[in-house]
C-alpha positions as a Markdown table, in Angstrom:
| # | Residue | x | y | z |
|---|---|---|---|---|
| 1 | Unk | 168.8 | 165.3 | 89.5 |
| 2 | Unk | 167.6 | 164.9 | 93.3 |
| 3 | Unk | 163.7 | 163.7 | 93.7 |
| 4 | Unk | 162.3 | 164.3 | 96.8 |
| 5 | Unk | 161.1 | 161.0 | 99.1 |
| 6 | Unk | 157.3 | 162.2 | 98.4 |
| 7 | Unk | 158.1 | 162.5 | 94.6 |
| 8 | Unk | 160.1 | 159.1 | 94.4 |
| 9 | Unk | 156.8 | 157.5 | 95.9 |
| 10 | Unk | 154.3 | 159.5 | 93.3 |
| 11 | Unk | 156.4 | 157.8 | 90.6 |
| 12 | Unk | 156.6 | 154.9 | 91.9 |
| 13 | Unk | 152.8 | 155.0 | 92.5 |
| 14 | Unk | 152.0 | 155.9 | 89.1 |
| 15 | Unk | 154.3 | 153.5 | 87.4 |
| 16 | Unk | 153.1 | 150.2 | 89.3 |
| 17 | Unk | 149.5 | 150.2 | 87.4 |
| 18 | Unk | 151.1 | 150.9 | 84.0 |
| 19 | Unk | 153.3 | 148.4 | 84.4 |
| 20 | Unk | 150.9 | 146.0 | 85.4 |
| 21 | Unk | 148.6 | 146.8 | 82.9 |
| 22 | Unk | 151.6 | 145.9 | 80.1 |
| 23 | Unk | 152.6 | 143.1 | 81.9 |
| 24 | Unk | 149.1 | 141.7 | 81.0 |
| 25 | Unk | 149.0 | 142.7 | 77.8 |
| 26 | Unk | 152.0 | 141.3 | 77.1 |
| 27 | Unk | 150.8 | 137.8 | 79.1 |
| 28 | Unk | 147.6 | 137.9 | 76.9 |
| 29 | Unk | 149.8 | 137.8 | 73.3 |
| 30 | Unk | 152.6 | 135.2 | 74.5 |
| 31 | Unk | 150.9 | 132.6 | 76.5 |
| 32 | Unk | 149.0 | 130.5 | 74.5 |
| 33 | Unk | 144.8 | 130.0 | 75.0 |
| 34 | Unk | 143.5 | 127.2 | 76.4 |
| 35 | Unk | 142.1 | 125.6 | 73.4 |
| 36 | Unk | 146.1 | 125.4 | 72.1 |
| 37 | Unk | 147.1 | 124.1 | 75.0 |
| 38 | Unk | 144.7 | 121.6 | 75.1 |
| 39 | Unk | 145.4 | 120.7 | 71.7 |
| 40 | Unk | 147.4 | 116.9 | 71.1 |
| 41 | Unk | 151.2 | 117.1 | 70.0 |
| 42 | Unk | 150.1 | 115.8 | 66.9 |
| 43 | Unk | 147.9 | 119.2 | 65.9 |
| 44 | Unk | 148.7 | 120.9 | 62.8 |
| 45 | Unk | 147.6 | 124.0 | 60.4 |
| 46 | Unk | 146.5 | 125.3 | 63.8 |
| 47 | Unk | 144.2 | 128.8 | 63.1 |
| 48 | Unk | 143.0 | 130.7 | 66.3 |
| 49 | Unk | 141.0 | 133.4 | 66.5 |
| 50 | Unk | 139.8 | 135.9 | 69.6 |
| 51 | Unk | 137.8 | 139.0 | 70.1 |
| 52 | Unk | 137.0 | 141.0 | 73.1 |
| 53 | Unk | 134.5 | 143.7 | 74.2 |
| 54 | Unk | 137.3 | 145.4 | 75.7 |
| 55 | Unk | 137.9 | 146.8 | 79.1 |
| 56 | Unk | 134.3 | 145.7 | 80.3 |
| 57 | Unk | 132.9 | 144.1 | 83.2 |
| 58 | Unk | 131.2 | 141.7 | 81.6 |
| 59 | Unk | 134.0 | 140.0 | 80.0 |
| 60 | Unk | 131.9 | 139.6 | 76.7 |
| 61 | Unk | 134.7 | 137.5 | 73.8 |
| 62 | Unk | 134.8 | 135.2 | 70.8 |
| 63 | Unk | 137.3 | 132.4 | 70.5 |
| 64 | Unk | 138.0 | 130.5 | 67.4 |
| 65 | Unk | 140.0 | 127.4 | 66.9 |
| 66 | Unk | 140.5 | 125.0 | 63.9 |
| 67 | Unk | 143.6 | 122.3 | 63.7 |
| 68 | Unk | 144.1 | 119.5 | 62.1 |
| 69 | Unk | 144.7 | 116.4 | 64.2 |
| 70 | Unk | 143.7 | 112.8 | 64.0 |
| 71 | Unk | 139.7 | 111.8 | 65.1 |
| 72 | Unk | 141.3 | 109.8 | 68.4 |
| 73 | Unk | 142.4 | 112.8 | 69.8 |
| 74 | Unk | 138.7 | 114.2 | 70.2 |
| 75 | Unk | 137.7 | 113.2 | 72.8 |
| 76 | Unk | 140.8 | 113.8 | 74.9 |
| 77 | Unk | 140.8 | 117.5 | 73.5 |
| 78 | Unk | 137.2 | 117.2 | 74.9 |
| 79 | Unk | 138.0 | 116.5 | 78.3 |
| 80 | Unk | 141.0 | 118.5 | 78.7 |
| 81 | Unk | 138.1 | 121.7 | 77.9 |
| 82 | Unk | 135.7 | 120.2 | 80.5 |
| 83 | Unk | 133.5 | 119.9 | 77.6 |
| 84 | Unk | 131.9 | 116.3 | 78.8 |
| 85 | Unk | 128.5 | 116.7 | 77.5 |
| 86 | Unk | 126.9 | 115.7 | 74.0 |
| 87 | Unk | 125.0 | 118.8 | 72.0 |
| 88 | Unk | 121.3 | 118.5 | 72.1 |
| 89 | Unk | 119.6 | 121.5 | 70.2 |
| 90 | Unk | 116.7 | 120.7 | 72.5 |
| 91 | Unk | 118.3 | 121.5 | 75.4 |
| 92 | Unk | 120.3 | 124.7 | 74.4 |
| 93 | Unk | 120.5 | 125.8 | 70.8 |
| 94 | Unk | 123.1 | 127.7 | 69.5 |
| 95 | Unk | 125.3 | 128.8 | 66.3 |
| 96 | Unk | 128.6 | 127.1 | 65.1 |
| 97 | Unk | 128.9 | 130.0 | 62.5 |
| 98 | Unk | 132.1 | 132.7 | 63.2 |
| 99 | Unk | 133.6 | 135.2 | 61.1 |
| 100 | Unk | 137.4 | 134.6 | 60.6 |
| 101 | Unk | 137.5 | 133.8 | 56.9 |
| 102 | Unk | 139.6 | 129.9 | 57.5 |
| 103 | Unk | 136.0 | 129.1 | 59.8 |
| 104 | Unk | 133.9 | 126.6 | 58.0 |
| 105 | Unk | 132.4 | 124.5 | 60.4 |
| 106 | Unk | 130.0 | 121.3 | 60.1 |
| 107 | Unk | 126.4 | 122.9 | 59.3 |
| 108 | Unk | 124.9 | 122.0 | 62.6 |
| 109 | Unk | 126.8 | 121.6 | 66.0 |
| 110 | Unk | 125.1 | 118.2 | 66.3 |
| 111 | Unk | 126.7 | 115.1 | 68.0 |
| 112 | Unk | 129.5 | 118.2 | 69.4 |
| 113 | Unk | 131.0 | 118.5 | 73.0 |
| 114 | Unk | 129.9 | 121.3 | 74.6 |
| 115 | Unk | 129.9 | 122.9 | 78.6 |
| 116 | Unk | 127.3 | 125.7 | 79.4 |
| 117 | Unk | 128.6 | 129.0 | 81.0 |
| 118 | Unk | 127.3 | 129.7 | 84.1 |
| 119 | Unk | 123.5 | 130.9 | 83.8 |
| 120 | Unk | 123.4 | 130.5 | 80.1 |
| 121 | Unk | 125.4 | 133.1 | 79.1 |
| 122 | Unk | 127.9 | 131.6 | 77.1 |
| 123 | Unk | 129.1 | 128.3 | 76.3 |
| 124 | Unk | 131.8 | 126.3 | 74.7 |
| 125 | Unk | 131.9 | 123.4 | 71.9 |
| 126 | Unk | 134.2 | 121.6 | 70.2 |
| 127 | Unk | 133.5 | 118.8 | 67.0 |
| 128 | Unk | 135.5 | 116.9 | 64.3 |
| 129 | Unk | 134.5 | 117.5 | 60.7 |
| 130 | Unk | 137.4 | 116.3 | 57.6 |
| 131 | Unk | 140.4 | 115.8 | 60.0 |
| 132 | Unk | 139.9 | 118.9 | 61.9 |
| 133 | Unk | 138.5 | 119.6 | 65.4 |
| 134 | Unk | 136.7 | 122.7 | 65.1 |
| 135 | Unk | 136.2 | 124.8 | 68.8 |
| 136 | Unk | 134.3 | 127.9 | 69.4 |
| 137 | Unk | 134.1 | 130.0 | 72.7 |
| 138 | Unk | 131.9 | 132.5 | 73.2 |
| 139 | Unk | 130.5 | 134.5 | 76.4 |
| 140 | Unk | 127.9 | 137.5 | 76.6 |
């Protein structure tokens, strides 16, 4: 079957979003976060959970992380985050809580590393509790 010039270049035209669209999609579920990247060699009984708003502008998500891994790989995990500030409750308080079932935190976020997002409209915060760094990411 023959497809006219103008057709060939609807198809094409149609086909290059669609693809690109997958192509993400596909990007998003292979490549690993940040948070396991960041993560040492040694990190084990790695759990991870995200959530987005969907297709919106805002780019509104959850992100939760727990692995094992020994307590002198905190602060490297830190850094490798940009997470290079202590948590002060004074200064911005917020909830270490989540909702993936394996989530159990420390009680208070206290003594964590945490960065800020940009106007105060999410933020980022990692601490060790029982052999496991525990890391939630969160923007609204």
């Amino acid at each position: 079957m023959y497809l006219s010039r103008r057709k060939r270049i609807a198809l094409i035209l149609l086909n290059v979003p669609v693809a690109l669209v997958l192509g993400v999609f596909i990007l998003d579920k292979v490549v690993p976060s940040n948070a396991r990247r960041a993560l040492p060699a040694s990190a084990t009984d790695i759990h991870e959970y995200y959530d987005d708003a969907g297709f919106n502008l805002q780019g509104d998500f959850s992100r939760f992380l727990k692995a094992k891994m020994p307590k002198s790989e905190m602060p490297g995990f830190a850094a490798k985050l940009g997470l290079n500030t202590r948590y002060n409750a004074a200064a911005f308080p917020v909830e270490f809580s989540g909702s993936p079932a394996w989530w159990d935190p420390p009680a208070t976020p206290d003594g964590a590393y945490v960065q800020l997002g940009p106007g105060s409209e999410g933020y980022s915060l990692a601490k060790y509790k029982g052999g496991y760094v525990y890391f939630k990411a969160i923007s609204w």
